[in-house]
N, CA, C and O atoms as CSV, one atom per row, in Angstrom:
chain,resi,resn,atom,element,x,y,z
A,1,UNK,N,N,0.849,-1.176,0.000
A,1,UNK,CA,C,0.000,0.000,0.000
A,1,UNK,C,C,0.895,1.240,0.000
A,1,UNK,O,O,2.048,1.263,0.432
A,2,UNK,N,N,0.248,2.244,-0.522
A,2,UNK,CA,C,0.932,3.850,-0.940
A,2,UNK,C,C,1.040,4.460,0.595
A,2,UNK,O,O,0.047,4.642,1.300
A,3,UNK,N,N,2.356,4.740,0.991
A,3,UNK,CA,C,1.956,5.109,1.709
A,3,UNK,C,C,2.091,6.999,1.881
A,3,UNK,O,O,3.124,7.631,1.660
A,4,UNK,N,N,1.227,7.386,2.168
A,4,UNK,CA,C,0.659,8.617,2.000
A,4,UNK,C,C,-0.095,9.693,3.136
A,4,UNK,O,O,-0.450,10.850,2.911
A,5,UNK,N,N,-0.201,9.026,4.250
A,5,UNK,CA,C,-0.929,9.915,5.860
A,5,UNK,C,C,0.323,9.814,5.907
A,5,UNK,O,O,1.076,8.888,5.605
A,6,UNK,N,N,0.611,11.442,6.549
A,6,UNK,CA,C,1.744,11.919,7.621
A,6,UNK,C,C,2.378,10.697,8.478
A,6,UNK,O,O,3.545,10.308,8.518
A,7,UNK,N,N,0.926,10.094,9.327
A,7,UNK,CA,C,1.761,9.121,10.259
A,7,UNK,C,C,2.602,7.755,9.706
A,7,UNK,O,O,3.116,6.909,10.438
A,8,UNK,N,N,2.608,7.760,8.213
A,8,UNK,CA,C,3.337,6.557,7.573
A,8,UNK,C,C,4.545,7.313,7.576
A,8,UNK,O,O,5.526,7.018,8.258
A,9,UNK,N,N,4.466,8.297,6.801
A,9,UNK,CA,C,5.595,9.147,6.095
A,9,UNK,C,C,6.757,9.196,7.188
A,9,UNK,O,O,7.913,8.789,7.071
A,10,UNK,N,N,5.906,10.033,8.697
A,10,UNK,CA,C,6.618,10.164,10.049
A,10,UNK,C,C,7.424,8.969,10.337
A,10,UNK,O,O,8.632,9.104,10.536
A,11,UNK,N,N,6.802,7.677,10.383
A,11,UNK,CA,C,7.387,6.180,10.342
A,11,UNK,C,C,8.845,6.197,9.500
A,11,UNK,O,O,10.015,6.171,9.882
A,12,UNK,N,N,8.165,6.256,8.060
A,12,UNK,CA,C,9.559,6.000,7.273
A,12,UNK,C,C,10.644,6.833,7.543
A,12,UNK,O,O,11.747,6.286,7.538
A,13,UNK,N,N,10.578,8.346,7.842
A,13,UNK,CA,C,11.420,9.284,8.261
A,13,UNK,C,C,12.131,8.637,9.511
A,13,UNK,O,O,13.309,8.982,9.601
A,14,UNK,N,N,11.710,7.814,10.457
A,14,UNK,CA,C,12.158,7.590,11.490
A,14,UNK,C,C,13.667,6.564,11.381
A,14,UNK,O,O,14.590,6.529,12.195
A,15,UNK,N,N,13.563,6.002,10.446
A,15,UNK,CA,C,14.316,5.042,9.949
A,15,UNK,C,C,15.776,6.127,9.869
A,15,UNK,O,O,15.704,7.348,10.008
A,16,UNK,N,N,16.927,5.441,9.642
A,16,UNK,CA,C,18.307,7.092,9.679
A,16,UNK,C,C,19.053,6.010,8.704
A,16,UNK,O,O,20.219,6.401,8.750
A,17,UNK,N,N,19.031,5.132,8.046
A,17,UNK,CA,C,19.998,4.769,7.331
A,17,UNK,C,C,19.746,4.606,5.682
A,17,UNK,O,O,19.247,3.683,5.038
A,18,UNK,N,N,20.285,5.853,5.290
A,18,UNK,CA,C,19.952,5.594,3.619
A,18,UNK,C,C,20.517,5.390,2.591
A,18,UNK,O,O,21.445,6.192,2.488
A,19,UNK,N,N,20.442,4.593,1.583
A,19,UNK,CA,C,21.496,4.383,0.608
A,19,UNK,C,C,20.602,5.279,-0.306
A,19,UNK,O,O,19.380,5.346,-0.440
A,20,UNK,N,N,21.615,5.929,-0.872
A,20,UNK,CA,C,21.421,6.702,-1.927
A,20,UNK,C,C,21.393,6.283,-3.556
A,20,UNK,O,O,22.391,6.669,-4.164
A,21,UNK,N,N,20.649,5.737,-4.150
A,21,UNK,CA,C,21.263,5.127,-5.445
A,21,UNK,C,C,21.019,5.896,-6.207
A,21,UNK,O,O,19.828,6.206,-6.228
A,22,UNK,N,N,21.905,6.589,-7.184
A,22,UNK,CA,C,22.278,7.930,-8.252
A,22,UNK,C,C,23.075,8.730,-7.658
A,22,UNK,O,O,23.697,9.497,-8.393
A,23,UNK,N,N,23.328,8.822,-6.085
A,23,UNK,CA,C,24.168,10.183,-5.522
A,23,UNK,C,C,25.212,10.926,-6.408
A,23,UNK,O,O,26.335,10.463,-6.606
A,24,UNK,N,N,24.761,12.146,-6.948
A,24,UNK,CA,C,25.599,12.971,-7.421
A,24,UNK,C,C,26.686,13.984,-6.332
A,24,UNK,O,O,26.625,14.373,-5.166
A,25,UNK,N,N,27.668,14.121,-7.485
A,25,UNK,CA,C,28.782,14.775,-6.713
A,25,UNK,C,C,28.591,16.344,-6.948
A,25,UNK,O,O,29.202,17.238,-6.362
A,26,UNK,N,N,27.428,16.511,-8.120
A,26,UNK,CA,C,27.161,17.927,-8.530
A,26,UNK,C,C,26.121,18.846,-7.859
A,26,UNK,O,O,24.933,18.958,-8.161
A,27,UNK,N,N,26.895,19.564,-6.760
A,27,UNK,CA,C,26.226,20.369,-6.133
A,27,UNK,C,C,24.521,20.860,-6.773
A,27,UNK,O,O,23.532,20.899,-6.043
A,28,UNK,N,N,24.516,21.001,-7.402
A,28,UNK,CA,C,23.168,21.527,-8.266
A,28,UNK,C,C,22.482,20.892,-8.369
A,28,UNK,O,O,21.380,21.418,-8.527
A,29,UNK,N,N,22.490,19.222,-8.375
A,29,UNK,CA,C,21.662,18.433,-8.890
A,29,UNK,C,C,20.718,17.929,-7.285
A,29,UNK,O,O,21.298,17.762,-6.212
A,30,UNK,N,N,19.253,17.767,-7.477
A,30,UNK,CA,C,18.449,16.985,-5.965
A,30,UNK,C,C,18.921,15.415,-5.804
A,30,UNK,O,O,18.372,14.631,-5.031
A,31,UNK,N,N,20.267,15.017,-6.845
A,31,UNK,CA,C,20.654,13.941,-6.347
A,31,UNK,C,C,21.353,14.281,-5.558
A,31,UNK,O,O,21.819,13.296,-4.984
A,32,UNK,N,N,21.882,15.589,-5.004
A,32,UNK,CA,C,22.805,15.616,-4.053
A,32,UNK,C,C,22.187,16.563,-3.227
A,32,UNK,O,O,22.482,16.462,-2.036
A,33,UNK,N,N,21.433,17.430,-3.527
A,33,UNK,CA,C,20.973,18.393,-2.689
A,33,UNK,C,C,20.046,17.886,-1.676
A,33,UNK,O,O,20.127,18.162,-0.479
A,34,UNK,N,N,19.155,17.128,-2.215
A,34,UNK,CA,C,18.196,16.240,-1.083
A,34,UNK,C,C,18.811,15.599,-0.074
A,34,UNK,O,O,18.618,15.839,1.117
A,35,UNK,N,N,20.037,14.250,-0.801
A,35,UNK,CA,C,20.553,13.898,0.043
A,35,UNK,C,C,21.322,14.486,1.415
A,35,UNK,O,O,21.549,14.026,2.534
A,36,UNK,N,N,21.585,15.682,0.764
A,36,UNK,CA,C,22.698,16.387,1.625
A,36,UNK,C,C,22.163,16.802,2.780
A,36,UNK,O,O,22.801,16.893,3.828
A,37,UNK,N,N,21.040,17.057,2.650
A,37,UNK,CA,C,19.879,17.921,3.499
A,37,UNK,C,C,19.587,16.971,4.513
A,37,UNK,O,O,19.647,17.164,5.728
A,38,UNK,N,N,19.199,15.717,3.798
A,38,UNK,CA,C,19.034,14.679,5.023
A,38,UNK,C,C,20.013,14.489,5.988
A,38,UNK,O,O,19.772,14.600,7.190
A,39,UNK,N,N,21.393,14.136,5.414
A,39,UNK,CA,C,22.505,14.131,6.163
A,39,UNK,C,C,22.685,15.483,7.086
A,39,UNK,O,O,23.153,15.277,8.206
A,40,UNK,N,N,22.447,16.499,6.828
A,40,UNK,CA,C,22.331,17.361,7.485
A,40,UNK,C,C,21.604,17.610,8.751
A,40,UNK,O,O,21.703,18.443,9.651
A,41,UNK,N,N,20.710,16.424,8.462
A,41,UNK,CA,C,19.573,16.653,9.725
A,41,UNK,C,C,20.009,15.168,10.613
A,41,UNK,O,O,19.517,14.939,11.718
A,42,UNK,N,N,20.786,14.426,10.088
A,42,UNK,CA,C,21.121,13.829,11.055
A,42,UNK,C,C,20.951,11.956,10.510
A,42,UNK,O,O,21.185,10.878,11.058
A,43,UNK,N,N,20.570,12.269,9.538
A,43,UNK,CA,C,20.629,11.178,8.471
A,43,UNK,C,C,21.844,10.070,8.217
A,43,UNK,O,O,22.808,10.770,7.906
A,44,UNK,N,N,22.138,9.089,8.204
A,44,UNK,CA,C,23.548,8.456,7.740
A,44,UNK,C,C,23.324,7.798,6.394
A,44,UNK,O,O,22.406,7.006,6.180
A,45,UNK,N,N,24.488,8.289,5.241
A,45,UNK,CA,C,23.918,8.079,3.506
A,45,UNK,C,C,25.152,6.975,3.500
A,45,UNK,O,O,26.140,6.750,4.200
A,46,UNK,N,N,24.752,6.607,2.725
A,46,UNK,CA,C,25.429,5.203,1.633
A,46,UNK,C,C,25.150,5.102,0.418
A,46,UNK,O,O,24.294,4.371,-0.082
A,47,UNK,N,N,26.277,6.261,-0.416
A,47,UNK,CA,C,25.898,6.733,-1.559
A,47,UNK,C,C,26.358,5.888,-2.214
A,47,UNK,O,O,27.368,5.322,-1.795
A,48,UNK,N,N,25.732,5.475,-3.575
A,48,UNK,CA,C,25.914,4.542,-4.323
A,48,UNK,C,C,25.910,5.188,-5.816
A,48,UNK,O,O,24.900,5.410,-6.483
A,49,UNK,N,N,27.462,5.481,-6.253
A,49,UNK,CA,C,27.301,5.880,-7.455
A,49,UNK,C,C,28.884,5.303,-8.316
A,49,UNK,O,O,30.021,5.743,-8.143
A,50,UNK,N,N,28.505,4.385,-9.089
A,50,UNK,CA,C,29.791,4.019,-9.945
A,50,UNK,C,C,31.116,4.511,-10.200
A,50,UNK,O,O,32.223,3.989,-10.072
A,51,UNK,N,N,30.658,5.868,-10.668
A,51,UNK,CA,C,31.752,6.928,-10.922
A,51,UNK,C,C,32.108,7.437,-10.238
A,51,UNK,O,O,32.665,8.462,-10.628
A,52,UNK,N,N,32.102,7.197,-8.753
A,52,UNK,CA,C,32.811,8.251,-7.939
A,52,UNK,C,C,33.481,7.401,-6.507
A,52,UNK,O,O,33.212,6.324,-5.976
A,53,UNK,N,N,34.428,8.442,-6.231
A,53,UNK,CA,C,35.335,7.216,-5.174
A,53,UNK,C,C,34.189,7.574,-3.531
A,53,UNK,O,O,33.507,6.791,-2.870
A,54,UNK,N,N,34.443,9.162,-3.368
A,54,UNK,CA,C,33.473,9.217,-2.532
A,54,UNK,C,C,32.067,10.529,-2.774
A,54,UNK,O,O,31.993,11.393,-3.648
A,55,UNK,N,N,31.077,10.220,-1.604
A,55,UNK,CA,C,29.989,11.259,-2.189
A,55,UNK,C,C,29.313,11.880,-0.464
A,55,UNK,O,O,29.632,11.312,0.580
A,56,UNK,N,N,28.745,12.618,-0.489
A,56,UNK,CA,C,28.914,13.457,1.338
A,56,UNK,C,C,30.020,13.305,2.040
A,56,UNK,O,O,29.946,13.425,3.263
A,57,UNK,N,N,31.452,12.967,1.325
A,57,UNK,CA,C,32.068,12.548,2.289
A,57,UNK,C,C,32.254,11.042,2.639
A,57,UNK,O,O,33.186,10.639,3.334
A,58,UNK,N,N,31.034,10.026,1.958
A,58,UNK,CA,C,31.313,8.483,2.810
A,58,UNK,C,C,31.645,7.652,1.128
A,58,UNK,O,O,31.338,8.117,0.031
A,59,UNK,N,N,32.117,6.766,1.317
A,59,UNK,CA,C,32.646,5.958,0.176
A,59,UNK,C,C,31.400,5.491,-0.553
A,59,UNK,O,O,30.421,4.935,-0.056
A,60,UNK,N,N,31.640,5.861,-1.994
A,60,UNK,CA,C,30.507,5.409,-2.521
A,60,UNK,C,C,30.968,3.759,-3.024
A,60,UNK,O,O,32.088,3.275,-3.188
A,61,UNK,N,N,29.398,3.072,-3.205
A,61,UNK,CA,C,29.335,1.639,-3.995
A,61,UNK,C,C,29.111,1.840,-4.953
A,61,UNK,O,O,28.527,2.855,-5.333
A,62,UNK,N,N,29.621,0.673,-5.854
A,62,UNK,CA,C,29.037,0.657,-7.159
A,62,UNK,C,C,27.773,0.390,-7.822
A,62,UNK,O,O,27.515,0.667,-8.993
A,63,UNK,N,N,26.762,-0.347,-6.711
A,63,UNK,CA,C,25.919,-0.917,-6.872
A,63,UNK,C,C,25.115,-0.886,-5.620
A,63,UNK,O,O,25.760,-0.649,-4.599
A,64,UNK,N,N,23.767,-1.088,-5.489
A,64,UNK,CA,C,23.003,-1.116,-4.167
A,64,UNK,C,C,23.231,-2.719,-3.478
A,64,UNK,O,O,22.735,-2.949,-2.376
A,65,UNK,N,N,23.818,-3.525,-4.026
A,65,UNK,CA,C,24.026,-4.918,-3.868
A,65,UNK,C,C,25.286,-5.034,-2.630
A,65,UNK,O,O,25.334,-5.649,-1.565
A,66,UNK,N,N,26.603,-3.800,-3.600
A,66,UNK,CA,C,27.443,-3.688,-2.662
A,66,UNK,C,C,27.536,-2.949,-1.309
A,66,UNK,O,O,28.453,-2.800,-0.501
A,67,UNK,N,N,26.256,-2.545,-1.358
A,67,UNK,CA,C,26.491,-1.532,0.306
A,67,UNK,C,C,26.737,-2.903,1.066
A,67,UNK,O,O,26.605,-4.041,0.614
A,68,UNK,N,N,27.040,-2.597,2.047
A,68,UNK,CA,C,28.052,-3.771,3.286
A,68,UNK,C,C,27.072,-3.053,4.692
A,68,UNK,O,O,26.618,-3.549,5.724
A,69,UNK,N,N,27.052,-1.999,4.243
A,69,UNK,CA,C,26.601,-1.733,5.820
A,69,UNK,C,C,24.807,-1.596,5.540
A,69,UNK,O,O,24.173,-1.565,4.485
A,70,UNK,N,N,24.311,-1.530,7.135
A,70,UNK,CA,C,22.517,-1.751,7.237
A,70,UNK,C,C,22.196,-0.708,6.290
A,70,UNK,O,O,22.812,0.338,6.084
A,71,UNK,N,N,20.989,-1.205,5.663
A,71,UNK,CA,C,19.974,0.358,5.006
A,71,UNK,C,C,18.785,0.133,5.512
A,71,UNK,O,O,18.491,-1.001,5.889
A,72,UNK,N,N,17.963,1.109,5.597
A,72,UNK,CA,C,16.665,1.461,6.548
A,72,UNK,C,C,15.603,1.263,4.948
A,72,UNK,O,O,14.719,0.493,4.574
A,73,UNK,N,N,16.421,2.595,4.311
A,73,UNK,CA,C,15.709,2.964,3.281
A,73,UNK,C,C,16.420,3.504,1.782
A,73,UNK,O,O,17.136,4.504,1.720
A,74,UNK,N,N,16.111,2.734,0.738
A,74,UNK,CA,C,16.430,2.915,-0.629
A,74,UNK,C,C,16.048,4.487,-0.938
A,74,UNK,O,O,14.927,4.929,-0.686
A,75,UNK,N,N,16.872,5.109,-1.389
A,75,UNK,CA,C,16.378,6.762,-2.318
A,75,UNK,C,C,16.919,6.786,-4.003
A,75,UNK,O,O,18.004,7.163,-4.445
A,76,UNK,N,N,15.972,6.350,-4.577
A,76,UNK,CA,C,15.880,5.962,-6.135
A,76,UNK,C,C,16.078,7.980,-6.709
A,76,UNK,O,O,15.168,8.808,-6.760
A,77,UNK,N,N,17.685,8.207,-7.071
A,77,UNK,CA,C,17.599,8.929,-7.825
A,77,UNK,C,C,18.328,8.740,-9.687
A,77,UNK,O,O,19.250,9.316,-10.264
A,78,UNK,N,N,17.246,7.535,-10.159
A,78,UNK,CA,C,17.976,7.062,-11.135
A,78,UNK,C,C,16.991,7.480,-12.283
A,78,UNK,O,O,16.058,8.182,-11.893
A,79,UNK,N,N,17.017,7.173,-13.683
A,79,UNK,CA,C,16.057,7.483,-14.479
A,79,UNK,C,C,15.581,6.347,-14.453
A,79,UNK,O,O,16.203,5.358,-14.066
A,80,UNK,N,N,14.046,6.349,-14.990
A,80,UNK,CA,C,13.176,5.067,-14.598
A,80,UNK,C,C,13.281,4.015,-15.529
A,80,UNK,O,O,12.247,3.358,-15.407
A,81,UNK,N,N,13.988,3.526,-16.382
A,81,UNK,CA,C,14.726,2.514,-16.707
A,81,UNK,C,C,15.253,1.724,-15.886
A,81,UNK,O,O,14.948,0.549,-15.679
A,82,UNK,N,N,16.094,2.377,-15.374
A,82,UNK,CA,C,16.884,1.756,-14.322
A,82,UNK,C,C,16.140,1.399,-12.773
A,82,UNK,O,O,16.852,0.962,-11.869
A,83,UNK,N,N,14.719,1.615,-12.566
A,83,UNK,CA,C,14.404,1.098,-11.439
A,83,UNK,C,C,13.919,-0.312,-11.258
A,83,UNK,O,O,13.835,-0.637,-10.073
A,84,UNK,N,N,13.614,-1.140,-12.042
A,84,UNK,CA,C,13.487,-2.539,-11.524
A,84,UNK,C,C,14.808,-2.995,-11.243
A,84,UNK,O,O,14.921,-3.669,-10.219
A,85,UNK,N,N,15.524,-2.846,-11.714
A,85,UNK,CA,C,17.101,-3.338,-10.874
A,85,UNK,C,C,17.254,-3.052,-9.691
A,85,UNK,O,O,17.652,-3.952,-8.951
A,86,UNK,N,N,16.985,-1.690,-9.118
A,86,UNK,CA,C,17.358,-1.682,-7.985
A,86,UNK,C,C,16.454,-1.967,-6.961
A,86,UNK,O,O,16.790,-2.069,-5.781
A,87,UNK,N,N,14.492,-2.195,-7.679
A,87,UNK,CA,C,13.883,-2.677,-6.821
A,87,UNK,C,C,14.519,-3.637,-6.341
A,87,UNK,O,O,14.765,-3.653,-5.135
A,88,UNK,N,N,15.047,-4.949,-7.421
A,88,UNK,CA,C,14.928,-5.743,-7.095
A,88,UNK,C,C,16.293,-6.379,-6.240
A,88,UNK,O,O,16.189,-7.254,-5.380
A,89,UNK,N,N,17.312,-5.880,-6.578
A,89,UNK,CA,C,18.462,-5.638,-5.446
A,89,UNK,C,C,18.161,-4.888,-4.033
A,89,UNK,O,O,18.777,-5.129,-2.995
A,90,UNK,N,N,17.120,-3.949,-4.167
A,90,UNK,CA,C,16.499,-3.197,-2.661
A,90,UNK,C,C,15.574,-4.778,-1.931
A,90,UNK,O,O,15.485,-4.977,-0.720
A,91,UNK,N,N,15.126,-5.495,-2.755
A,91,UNK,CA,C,13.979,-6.545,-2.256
A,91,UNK,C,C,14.822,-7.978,-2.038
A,91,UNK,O,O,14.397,-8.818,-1.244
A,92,UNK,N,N,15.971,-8.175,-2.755
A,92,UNK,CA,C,16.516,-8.982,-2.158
A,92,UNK,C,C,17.487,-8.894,-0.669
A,92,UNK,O,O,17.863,-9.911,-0.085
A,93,UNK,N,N,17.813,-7.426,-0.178
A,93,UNK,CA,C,17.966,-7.679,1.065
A,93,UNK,C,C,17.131,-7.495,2.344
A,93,UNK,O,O,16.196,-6.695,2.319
A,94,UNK,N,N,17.365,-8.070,3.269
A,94,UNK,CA,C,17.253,-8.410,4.519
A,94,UNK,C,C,16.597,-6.788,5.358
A,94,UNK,O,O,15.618,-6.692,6.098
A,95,UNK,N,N,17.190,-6.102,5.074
A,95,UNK,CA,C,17.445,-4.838,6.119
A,95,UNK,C,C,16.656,-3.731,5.356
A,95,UNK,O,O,16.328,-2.794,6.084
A,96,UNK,N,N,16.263,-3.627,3.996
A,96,UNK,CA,C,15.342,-2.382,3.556
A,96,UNK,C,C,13.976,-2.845,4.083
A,96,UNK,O,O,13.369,-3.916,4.108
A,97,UNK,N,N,13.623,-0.915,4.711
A,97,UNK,CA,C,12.153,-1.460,4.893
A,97,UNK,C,C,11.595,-0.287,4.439
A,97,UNK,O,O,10.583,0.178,4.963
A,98,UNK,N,N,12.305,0.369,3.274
A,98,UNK,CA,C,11.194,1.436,2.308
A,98,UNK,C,C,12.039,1.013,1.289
A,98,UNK,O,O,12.867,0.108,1.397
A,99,UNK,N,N,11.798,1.745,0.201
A,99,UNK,CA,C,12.084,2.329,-1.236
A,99,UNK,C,C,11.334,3.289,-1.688
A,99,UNK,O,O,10.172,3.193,-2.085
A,100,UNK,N,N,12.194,4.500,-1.614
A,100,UNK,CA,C,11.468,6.296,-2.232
A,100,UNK,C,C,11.931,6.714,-3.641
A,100,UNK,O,O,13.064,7.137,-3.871
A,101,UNK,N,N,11.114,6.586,-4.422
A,101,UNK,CA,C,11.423,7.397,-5.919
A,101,UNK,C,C,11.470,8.803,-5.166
A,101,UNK,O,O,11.162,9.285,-4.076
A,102,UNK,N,N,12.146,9.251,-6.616
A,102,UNK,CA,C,11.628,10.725,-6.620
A,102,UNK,C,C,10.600,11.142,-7.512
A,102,UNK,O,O,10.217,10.166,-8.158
A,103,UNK,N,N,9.977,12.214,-7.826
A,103,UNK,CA,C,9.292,12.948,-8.530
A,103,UNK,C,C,9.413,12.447,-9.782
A,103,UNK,O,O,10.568,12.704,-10.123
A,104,UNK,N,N,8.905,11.923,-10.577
A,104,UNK,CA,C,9.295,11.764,-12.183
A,104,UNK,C,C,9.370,10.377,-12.438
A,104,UNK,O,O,8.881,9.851,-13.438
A,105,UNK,N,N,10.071,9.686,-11.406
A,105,UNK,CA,C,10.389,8.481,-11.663
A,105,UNK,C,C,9.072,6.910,-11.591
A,105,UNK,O,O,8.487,6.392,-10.640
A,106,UNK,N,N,9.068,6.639,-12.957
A,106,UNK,CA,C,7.702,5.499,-12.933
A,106,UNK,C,C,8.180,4.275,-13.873
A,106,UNK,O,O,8.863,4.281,-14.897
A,107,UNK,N,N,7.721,3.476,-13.325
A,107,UNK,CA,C,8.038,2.374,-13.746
A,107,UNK,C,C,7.164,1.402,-13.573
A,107,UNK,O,O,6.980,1.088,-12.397
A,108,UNK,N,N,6.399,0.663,-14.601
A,108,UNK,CA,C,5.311,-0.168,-14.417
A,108,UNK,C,C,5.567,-1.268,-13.954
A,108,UNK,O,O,5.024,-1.685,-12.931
A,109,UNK,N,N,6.594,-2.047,-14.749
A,109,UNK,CA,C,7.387,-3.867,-14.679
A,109,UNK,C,C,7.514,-3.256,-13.072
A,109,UNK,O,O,6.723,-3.807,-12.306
A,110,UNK,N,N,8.229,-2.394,-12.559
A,110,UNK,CA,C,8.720,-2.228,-11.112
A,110,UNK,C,C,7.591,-1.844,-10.123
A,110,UNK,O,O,7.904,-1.675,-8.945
A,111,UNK,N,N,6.379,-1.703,-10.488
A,111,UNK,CA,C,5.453,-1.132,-9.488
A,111,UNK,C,C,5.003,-2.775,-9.421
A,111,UNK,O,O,4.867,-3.265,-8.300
A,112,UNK,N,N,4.815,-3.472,-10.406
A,112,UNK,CA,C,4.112,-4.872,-10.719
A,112,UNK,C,C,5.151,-5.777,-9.485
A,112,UNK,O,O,4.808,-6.511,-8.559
A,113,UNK,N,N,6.259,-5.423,-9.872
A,113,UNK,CA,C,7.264,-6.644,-9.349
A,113,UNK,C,C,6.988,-6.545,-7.470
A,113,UNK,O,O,6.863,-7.416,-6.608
A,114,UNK,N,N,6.980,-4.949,-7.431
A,114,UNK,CA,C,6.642,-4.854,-5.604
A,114,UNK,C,C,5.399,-5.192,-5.336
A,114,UNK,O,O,5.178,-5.561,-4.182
A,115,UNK,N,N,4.422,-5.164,-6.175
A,115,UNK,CA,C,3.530,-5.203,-5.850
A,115,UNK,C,C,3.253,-7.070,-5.494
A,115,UNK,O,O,2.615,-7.515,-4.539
A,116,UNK,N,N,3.954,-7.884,-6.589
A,116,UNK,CA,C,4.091,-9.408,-6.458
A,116,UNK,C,C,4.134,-9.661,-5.139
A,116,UNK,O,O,3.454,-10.318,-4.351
A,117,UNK,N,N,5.620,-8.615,-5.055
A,117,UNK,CA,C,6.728,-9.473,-3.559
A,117,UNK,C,C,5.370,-9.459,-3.092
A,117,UNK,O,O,4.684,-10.478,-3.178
A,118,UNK,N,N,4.605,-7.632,-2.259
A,118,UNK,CA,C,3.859,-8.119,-1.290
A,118,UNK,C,C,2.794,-9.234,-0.767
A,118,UNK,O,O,2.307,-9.512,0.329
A,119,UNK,N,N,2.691,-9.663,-1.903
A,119,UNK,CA,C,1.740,-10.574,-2.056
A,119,UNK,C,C,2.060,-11.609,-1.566
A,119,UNK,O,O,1.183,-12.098,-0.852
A,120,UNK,N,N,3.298,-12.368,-1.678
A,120,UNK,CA,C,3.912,-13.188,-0.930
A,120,UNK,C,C,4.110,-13.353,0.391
A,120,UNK,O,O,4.139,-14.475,0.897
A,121,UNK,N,N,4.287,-12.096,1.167
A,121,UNK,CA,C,4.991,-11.570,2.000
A,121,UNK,C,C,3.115,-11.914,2.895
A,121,UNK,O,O,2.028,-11.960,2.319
A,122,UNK,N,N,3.390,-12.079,4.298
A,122,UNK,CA,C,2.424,-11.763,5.389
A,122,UNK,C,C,2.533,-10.290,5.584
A,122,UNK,O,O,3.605,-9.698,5.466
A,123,UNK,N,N,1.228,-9.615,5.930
A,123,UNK,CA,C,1.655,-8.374,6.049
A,123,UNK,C,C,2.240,-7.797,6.952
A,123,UNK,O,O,2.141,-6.576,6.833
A,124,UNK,N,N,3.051,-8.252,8.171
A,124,UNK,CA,C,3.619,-8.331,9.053
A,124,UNK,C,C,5.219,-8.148,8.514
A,124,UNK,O,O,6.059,-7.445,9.076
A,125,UNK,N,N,5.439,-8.970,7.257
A,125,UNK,CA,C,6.992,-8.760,7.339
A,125,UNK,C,C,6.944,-7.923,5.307
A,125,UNK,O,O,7.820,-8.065,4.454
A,126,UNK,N,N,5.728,-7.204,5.182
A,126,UNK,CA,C,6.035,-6.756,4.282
A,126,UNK,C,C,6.519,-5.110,4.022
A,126,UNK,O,O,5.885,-4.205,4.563
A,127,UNK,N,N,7.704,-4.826,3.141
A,127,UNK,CA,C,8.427,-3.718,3.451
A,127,UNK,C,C,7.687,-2.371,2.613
A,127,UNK,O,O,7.647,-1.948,1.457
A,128,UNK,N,N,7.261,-2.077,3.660
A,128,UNK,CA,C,6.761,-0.411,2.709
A,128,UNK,C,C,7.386,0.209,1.764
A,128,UNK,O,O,8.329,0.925,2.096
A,129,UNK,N,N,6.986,0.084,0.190
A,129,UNK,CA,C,7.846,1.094,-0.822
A,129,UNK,C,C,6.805,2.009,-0.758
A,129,UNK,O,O,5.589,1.825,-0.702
A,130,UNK,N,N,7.619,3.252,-0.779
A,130,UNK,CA,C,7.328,4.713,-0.126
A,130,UNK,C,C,7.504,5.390,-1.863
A,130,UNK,O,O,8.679,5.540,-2.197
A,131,UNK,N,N,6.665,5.702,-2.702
A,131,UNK,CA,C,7.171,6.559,-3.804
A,131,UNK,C,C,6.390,8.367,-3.795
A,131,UNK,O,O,5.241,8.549,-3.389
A,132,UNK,N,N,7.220,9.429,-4.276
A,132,UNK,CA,C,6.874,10.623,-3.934
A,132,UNK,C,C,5.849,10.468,-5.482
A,132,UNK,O,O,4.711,10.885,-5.269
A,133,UNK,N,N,6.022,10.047,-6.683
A,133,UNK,CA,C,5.554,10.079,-7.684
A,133,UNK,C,C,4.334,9.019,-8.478
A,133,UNK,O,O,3.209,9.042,-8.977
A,134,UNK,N,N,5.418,8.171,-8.189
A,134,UNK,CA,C,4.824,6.645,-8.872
A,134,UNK,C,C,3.929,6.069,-8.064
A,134,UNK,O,O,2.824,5.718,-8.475
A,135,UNK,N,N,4.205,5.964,-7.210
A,135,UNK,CA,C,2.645,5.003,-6.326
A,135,UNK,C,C,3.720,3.803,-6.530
A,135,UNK,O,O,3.109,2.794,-6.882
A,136,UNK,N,N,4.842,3.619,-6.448
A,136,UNK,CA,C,5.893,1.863,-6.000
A,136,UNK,C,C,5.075,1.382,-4.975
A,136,UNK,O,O,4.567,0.264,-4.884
A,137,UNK,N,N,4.992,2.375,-4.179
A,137,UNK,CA,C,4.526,1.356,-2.868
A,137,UNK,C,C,3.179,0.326,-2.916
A,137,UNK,O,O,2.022,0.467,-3.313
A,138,UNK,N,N,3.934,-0.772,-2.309
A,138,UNK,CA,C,2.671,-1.444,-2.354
A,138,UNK,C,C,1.970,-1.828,-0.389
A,138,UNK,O,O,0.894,-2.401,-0.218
């Protein structure tokens, strides 16, 4: 389910560990400006961007597969091509319990595929995808 009342949103906010997948190194861009903001407030990022050695400061991965350390919550700043991959690398681990597009970003195969998992899932251990745009969440 979308989640969308304050008191979900408040929930997912509560979470502090985020991998960033797209983190830009270019000041200008809301792949970095958002992130930064979070970190700012007290946030811990795990930026994940190919091309770069590091990004806020913490070592970036190449991949959302390779983060090593816990994530709370996925932040999809990729073009929407590229989001069933990382749903599905966000859904094969253990430790995500959101996934947030941004604005723009939609993807049908990827709204379908979360929408599967939950189905599987008891609703007890199923992980809230949180989207600002798309409606991912199932």
């Amino acid at each position: 389910m979308p989640i969308e009342d304050p008191d979900g949103l408040r929930r997912i906010l509560g979470y502090d560990r985020i991998a960033v997948v797209g983190a830009s190194t270019s000041y200008e861009k809301a792949a970095h400006i958002v992130p930064a903001y979070l970190q700012r407030h007290g946030y811990t990022l795990r930026p994940v961007n190919p091309a770069a050695e590091t990004v806020f400061g913490e070592p970036a991965a190449d991949s959302l597969a390779d983060v090593a350390e816990t994530v709370d919550i996925v932040e999809i700043f990729r073009p929407s091509e590229e989001v069933p991959e990382i749903v599905t690398q966000a859904l094969a681990r253990d430790d995500v319990q959101a996934i947030w597009t941004q604005p723009g970003i939609r993807h049908e195969e990827a709204t379908r595929h979360s929408r599967e998992y939950a189905t599987r899932r008891p609703p007890e251990t199923r992980k809230p995808l949180v989207s600002m745009s798309s409606r991912l969440a199932v």
